[in-house]
N, C-alpha and C positions, 0 to 999 in steps of 0.2 A: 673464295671463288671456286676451290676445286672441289668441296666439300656439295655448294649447290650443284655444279655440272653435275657430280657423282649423282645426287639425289634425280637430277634431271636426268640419266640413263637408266637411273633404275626405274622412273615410273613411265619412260619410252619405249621399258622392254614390258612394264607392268601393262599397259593400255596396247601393246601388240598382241601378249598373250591372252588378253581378254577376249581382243576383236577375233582371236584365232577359234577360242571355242566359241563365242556367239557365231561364227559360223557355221563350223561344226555343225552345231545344233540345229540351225536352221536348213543344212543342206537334209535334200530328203533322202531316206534311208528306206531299204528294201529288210524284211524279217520275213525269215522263212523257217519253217519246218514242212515235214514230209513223216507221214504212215504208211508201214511196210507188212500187209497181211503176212504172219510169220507162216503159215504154208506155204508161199508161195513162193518158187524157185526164180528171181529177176533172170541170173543169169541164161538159164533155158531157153527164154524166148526169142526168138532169131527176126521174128515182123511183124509191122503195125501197119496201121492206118487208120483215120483220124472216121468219128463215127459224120455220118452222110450229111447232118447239121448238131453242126456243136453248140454249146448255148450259147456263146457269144455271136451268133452268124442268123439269131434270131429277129426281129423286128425291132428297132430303137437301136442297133449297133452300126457302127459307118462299114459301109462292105467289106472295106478294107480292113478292117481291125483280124477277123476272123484270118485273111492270108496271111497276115503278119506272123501271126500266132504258129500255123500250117508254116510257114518256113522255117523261124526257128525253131520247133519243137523236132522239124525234119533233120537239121542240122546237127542238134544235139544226137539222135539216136542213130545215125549215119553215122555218126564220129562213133559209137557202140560197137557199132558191126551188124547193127539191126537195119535190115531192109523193108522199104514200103510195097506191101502188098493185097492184091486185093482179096484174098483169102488169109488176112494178118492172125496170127495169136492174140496178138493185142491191138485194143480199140482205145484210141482215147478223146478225148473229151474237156474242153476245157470252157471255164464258167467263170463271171466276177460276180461280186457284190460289193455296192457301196456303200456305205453309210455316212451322214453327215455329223458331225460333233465340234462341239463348243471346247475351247481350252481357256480360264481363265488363271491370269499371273495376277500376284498383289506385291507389289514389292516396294520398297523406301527409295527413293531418288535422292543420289548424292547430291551435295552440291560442291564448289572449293569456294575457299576463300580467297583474300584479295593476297597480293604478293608475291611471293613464292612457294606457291604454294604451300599457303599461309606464312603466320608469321614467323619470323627469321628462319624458312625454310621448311618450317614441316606446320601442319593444321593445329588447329584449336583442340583441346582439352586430349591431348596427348597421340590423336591419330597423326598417323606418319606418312597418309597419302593425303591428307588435309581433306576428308570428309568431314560434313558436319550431320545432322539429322536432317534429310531433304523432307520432300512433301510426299506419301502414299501416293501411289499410281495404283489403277489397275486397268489392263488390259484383257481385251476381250476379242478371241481369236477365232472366226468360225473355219473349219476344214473338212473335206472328204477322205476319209479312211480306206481304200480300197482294197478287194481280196481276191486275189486272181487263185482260181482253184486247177489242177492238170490233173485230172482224172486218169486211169489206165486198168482197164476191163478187161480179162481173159475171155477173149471170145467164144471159148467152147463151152467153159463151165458158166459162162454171164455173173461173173461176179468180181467186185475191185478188187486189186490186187497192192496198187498203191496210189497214192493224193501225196500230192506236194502243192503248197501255197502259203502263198506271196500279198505279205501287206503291208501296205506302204500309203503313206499322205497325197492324193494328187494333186499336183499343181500344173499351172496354167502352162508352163515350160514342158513339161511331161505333155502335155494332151496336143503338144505342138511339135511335139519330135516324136510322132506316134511308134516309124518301126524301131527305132531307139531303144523307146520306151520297153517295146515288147521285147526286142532283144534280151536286155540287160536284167529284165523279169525272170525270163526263160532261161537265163543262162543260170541267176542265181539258186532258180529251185531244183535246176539239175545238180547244183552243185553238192545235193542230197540225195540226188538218185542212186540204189544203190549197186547199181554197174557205172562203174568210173569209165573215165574217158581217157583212153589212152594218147593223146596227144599233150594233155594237160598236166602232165608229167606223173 
């Protein structure tokens, strides 16, 4: 009896740790990188302001999407020590793109056996989580890839100076907690920018 409990905590810790990465994996995740024109001095620039129509603030965008972006992007460079002006050093500029794509899995489906988990306590032909050969599955997964791009333009000389961008899967939960969404965007590509935030330790 203590030998099956035993077997039965091990595969209650086995089926927690699984459920823990199929999480994981399925929660969405934000990747980012950031290009930093090597002439160009970040630290110098003391104010911005965001150019008169950014691309997201175009036709097909919800109005709001466009302030979302103008707030956090105000809050990161404020926390800098960079002020908004309207004679700024730097303009910037922020742009997405989507793209749709398929993800297919092909993978074997376990099954158990009867008992405990299998016979006298562990599976058929020597497995010890009493797997046997289940039946081929495959799954077919359509998603949107999005790429939020933050442009940042030297006003005098008209030419980028740095792009950071953010690409992540969207889901229906993201398009429903839009300033969230943008926040959490914004926060992660500064976290590339290369003048740190001094609150942020």
């Amino acid at each position: 009896m203590k030998s099956i409990r035993s077997r039965s905590n091990v595969l209650t810790l086995f089926s927690v740790c699984a459920l823990a990465v199929l999480l994981s994996a399925c929660a969405p995740s934000v990747k980012v990188r950031s290009d930093t024109d090597p002439e160009a001095n970040m630290s110098a620039y003391r104010s911005y302001d965001f150019f008169s129509q950014m691309g997201i603030e175009g036709e097909g965008y919800s109005n709001l999407l466009g302030q979302h972006f103008r707030d956090a992007i105000s809050a990161q460079m404020d926390a800098r020590g960079l002020a908004k002006s309207g004679s700024p050093q730097l303009q910037i500029n922020v742009s997405i793109g989507a793209e749709e794509k398929v993800r297919v899995n092909t993978y074997q489906e376990p099954y158990l056996y009867g008992g405990y988990y299998g016979m006298g306590g562990y599976g058929h032909y020597g497995s010890p989580w009493g797997y046997g050969g289940g039946a081929t599955r495959t799954t077919v997964h359509q998603y949107t890839e999005a790429n939020v791009y933050i442009d940042m333009v030297d006003a005098t000389e008209h030419k980028m100076v740095w792009q950071g961008v953010a690409t992540f899967t969207l889901t229906e939960k993201m398009q429903g907690q839009m300033r969230e969404t943008v926040n959490n965007t914004v926060e992660k590509v500064f976290s590339q920018f290369p003048v740190p935030n001094p609150s942020s330790g």
